[in-house]
C-alpha positions as CSV (number, residue, x, y, z in Angstrom):
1,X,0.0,0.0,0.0
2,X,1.0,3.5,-0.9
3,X,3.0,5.6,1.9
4,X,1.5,8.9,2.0
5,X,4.4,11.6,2.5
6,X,3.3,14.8,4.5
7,X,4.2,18.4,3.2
8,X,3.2,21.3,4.3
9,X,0.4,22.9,2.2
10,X,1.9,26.0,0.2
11,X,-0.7,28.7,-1.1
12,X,-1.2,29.0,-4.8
13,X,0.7,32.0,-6.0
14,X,-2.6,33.0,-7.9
15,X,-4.2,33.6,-4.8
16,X,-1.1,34.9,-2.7
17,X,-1.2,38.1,-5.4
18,X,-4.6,38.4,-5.0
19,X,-4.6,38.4,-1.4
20,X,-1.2,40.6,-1.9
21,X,-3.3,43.2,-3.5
22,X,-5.8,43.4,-1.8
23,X,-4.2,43.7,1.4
24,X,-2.2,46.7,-0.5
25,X,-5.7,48.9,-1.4
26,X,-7.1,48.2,2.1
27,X,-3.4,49.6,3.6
28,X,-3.6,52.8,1.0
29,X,-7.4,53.3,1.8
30,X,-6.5,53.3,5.6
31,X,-3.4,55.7,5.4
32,X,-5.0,57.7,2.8
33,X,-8.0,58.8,5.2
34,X,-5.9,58.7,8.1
35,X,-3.5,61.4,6.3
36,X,-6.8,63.2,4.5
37,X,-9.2,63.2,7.3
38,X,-6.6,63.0,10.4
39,X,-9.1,59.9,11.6
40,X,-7.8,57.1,13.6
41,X,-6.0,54.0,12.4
42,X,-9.2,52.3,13.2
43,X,-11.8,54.6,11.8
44,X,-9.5,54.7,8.7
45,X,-10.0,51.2,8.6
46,X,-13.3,51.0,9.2
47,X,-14.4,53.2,6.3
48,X,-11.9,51.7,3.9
49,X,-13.8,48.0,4.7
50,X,-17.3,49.8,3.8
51,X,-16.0,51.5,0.7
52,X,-14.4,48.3,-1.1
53,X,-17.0,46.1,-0.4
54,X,-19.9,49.0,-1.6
55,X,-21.8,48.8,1.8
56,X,-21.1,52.6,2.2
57,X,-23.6,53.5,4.7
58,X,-23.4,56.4,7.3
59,X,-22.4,60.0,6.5
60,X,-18.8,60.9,7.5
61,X,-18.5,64.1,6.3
62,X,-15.6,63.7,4.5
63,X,-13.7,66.6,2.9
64,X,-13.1,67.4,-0.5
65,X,-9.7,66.0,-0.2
66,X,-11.5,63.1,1.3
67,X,-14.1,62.3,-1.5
68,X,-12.1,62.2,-4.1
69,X,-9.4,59.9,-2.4
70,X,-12.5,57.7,-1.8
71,X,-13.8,58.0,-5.6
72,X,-10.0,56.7,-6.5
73,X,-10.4,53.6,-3.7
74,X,-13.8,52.7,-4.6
75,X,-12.6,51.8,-8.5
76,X,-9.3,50.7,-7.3
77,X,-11.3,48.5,-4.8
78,X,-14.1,47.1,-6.3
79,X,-11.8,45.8,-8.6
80,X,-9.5,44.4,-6.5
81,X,-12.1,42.7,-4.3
82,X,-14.2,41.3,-7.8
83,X,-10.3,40.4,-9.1
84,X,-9.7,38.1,-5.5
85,X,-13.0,37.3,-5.6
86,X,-12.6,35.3,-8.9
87,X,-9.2,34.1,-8.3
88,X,-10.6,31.9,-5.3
89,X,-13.6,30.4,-7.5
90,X,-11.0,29.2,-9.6
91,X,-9.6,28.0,-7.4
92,X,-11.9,25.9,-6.0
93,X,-12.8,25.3,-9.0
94,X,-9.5,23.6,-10.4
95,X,-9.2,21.6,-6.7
96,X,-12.1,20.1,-7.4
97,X,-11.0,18.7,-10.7
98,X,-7.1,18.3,-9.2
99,X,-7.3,14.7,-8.2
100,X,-8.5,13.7,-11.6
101,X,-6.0,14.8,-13.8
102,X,-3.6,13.7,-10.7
103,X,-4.9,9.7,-11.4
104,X,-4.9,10.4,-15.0
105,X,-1.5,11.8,-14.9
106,X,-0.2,8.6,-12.5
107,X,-2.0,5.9,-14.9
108,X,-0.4,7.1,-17.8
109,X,3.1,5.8,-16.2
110,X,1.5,2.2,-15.8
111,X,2.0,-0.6,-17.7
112,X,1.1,-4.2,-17.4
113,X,-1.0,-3.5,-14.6
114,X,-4.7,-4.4,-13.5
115,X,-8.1,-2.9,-13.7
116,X,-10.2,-3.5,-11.3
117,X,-14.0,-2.2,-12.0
118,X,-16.3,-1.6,-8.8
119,X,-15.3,-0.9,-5.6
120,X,-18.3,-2.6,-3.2
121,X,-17.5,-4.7,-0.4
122,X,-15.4,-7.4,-3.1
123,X,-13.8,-4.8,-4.9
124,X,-12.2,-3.0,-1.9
125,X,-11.1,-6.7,-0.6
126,X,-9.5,-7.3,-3.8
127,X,-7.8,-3.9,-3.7
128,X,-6.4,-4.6,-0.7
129,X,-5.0,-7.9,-1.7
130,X,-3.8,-5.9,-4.5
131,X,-1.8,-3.2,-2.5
132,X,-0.7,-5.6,0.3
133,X,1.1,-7.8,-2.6
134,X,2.2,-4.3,-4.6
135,X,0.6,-4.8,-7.7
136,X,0.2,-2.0,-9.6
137,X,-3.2,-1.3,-10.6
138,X,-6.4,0.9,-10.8
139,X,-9.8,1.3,-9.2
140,X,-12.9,2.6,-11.2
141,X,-16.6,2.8,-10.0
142,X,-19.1,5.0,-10.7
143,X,-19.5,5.6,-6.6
144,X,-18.2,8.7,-5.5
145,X,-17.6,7.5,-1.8
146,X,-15.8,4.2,-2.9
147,X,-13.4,5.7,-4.9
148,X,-12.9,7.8,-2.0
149,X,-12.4,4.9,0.0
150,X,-9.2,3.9,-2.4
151,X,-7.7,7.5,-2.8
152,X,-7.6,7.2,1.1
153,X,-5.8,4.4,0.8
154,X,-2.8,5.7,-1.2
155,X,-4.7,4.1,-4.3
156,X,-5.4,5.0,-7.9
157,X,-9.2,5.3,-8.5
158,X,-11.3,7.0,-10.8
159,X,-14.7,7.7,-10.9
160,X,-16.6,6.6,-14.2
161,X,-18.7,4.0,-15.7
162,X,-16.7,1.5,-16.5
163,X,-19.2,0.0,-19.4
164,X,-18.2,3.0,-21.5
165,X,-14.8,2.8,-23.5
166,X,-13.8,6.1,-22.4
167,X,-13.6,5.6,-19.2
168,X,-11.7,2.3,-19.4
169,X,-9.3,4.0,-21.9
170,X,-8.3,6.5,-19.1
171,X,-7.6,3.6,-16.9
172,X,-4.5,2.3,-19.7
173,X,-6.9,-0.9,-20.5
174,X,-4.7,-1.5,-24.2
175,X,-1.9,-1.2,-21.4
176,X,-3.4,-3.3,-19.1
177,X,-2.5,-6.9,-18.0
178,X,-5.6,-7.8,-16.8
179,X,-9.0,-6.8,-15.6
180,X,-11.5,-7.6,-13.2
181,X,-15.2,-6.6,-13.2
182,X,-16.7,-7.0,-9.9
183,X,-19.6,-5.0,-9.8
184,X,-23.1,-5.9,-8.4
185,X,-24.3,-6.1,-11.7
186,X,-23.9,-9.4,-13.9
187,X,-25.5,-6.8,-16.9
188,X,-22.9,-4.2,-16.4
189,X,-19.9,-7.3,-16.0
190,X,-20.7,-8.9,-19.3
191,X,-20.8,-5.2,-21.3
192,X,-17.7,-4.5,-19.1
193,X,-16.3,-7.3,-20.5
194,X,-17.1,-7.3,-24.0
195,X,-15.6,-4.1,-24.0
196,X,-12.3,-4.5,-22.4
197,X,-11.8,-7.4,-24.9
198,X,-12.9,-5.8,-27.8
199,X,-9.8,-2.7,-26.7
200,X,-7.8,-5.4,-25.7
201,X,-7.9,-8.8,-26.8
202,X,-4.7,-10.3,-25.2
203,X,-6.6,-8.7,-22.4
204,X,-6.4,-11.5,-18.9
205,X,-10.9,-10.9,-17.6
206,X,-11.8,-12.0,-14.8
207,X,-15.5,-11.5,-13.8
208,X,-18.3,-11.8,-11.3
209,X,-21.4,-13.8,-12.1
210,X,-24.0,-13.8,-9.1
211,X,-26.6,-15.9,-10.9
212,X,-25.8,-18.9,-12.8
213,X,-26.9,-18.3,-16.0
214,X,-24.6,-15.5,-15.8
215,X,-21.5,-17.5,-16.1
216,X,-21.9,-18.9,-19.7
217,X,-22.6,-15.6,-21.2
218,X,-19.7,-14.1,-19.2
219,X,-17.7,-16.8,-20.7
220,X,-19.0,-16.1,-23.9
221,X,-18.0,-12.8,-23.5
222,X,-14.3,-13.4,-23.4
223,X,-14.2,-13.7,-19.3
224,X,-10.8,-15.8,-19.1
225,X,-12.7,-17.0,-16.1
226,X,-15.5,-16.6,-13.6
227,X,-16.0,-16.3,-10.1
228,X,-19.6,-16.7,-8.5
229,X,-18.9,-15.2,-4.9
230,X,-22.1,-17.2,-3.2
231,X,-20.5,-20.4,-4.9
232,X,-17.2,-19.8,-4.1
233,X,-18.7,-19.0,-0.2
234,X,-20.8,-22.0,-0.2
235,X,-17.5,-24.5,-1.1
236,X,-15.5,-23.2,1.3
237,X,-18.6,-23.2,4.1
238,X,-18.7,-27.0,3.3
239,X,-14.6,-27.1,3.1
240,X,-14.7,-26.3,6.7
241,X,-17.7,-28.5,7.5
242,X,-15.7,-31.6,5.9
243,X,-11.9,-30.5,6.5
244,X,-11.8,-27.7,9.6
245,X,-8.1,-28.2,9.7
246,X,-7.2,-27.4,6.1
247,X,-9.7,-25.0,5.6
248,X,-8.2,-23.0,8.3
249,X,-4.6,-23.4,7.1
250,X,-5.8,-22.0,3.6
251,X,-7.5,-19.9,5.0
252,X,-4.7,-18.0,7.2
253,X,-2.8,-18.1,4.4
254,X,-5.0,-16.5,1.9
255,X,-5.6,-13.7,5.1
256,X,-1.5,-13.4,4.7
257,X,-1.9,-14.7,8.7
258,X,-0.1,-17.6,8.8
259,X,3.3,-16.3,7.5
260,X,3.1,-18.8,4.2
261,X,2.1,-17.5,1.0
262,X,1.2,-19.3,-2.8
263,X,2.1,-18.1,-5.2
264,X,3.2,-18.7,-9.5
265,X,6.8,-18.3,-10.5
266,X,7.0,-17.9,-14.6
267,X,10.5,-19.2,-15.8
268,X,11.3,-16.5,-18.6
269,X,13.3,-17.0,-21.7
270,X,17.5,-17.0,-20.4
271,X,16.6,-16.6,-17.0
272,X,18.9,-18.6,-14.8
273,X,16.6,-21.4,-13.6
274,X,15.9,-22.2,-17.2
275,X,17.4,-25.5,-18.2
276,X,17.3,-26.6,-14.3
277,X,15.5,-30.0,-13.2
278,X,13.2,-29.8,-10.5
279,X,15.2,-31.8,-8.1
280,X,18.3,-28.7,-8.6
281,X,15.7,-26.3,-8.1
282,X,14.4,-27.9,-5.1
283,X,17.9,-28.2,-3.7
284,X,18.9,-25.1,-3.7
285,X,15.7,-23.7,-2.3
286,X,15.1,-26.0,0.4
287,X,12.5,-23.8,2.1
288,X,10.3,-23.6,-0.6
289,X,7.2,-26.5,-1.6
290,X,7.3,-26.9,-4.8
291,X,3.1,-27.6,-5.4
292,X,3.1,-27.6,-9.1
293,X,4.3,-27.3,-12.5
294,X,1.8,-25.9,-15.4
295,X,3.2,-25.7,-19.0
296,X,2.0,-23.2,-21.5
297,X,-1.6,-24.7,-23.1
298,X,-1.3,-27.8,-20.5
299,X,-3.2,-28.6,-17.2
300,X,-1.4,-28.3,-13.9
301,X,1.0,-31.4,-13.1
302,X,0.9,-31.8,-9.7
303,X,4.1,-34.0,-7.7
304,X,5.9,-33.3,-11.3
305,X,8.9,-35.6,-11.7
306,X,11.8,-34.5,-9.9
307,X,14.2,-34.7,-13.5
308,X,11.6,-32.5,-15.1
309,X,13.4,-29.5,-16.7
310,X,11.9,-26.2,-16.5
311,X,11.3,-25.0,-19.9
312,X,11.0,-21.0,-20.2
313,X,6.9,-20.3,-19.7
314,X,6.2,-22.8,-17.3
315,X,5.0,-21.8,-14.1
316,X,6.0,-23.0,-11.1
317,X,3.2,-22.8,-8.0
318,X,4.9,-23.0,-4.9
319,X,4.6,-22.6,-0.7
320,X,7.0,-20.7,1.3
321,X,7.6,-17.7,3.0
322,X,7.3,-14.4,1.5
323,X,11.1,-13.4,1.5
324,X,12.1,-16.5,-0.1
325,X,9.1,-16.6,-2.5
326,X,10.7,-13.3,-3.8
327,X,13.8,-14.4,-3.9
328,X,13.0,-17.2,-6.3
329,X,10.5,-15.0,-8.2
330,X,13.9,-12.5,-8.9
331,X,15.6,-15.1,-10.1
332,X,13.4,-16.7,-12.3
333,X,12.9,-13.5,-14.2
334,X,17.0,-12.4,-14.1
335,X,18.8,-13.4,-17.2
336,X,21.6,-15.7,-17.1
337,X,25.2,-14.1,-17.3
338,X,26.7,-14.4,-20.5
């Protein structure tokens, strides 16, 4: 998760001159009438206050002098006031539309990351998965409060409609790696869907289906795969009916609780594990379980063969601890020294 670094807040230089200037024209008006009508600093003050903002009411008495130093400060002022006036609209104005073009500004620097459309009660869970394993990715919903809920968290949201191209072409989606659509909505998945493969067609889906019949036509679609929640639920209910023990191992583990983590290592093209049998592998990371092997267009082989060579685009799934998962997971992406 993002680490928020504290400054403290400067005033935009827009409004410092405006304040600037308007702090000069009250100074003038005061010194003026103190110097023209031999008032007090206060009095000076006073009327200076009532003659730049036009309330004007009350009959000094002024002296010649007097009214036509106020006829030059009443111009001078009104102007000044209308000119500060607008400066902090603006102001307010561009604020308002500062975080935007901040996340738009922040996405365009991604690549290869993922998409994840709707932030309810699933979507926030899976951002938090997200940032807790530092993947890189970005939040859209059309909720104004749960995309406030992930810019509090350090994390790049937008607010839109993520079943109109636009909006999933601010969040990099011909960039993207993948994309999850996890709204409430199987209607708004399946055009969500459509249309991040139809941008994207190497594009990794992964959608949301809350009724059955929702799954094929997600699949249909061009979901690489779909997750009912209240299936999903209702398996691991039954997981810990039938295996309390292992249900609550996986369990831990998927919580990041239990210190042990899953996870896929890809062996890529010269990288230095390439070329290596299982049984080397093994042996030189002792403290890792090595679960499975899956080769490119093949099921998972699970107990592979301990002479197995790794070939570059399998991918190992293995147990460990986190440090030495990324250890392995660094070298199976360095290349080999020549």
């Amino acid at each position: 998760m993002a680490l928020h670094l504290f400054k403290r807040p400067t005033l935009d230089p827009r409004l410092s001159q405006a304040m600037l200037l308007l702090f000069s024209v009250m100074l003038v008006g005061t010194f003026g009438y103190m110097w023209t009508e031999s008032w007090t600093f206060w009095r000076s003050l006073f009327f200076t206050v009532i003659s730049v903002t036009t309330v004007g009411y009350g009959d000094y008495g002024l002296s010649p002098s007097g009214e036509r130093f106020t006829v030059v400060l009443l111009i001078v002022g009104i102007g000044t006031v209308s000119f500060a006036a607008s400066r902090s609209i603006q102001l307010i104005i561009e604020r308002q539309l500062k975080p935007e073009r901040r996340m738009l500004h922040q996405i365009a620097r991604l690549d290869n990351h993922q998409i994840i459309c709707g932030l309810g009660r699933i979507g926030q869970t899976v951002c938090e998965r997200l940032a807790m394993e530092g993947v890189e990715f970005v939040a859209v919903d059309a909720n104004e409060a749960g995309v406030a809920w992930a810019r509090d968290h350090g994390m790049i949201a937008l607010v839109g409609d993520a079943t109109e191209d636009v909006v999933l072409e601010q969040c990099g989606v011909d960039r993207a790696k993948g994309l999850t659509a996890v709204t409430s909505s199987d209607a708004a998945n399946t055009v969500i869907t459509l249309s991040a493969v139809d941008l994207n067609p190497d594009l990794y889906v992964i959608a949301r289906a809350e009724m059955p019949d929702s799954v094929r036509r997600l699949k249909r679609a061009g979901a690489s795969r779909v997750i009912s929640p209240v299936r999903q639920g209702a398996i691991g209910v039954a997981e810990a009916i039938i295996h309390p023990h292992a249900s609550e191992f996986f369990g831990a583990s998927a919580d990041n609780t239990s210190g042990v983590v899953f996870a896929e290592v890809e062996v890529t093209p010269g990288s230095t594990i390439e070329g290596q049998s299982l049984r080397t592998c093994g042996a030189d990371h002792p403290e890792l379980a090595f679960v499975a092997v899956q080769s490119p267009n093949e099921p998972a082989q699970l107990k592979p063969l301990a002479d197995r060579a790794l070939v570059a685009g399998d991918v190992l799934i293995i147990a460990g601890q986190r440090e030495p998962v990324n250890a392995l997971e660094s070298i199976a992406s360095a290349k080999r020294a020549a």
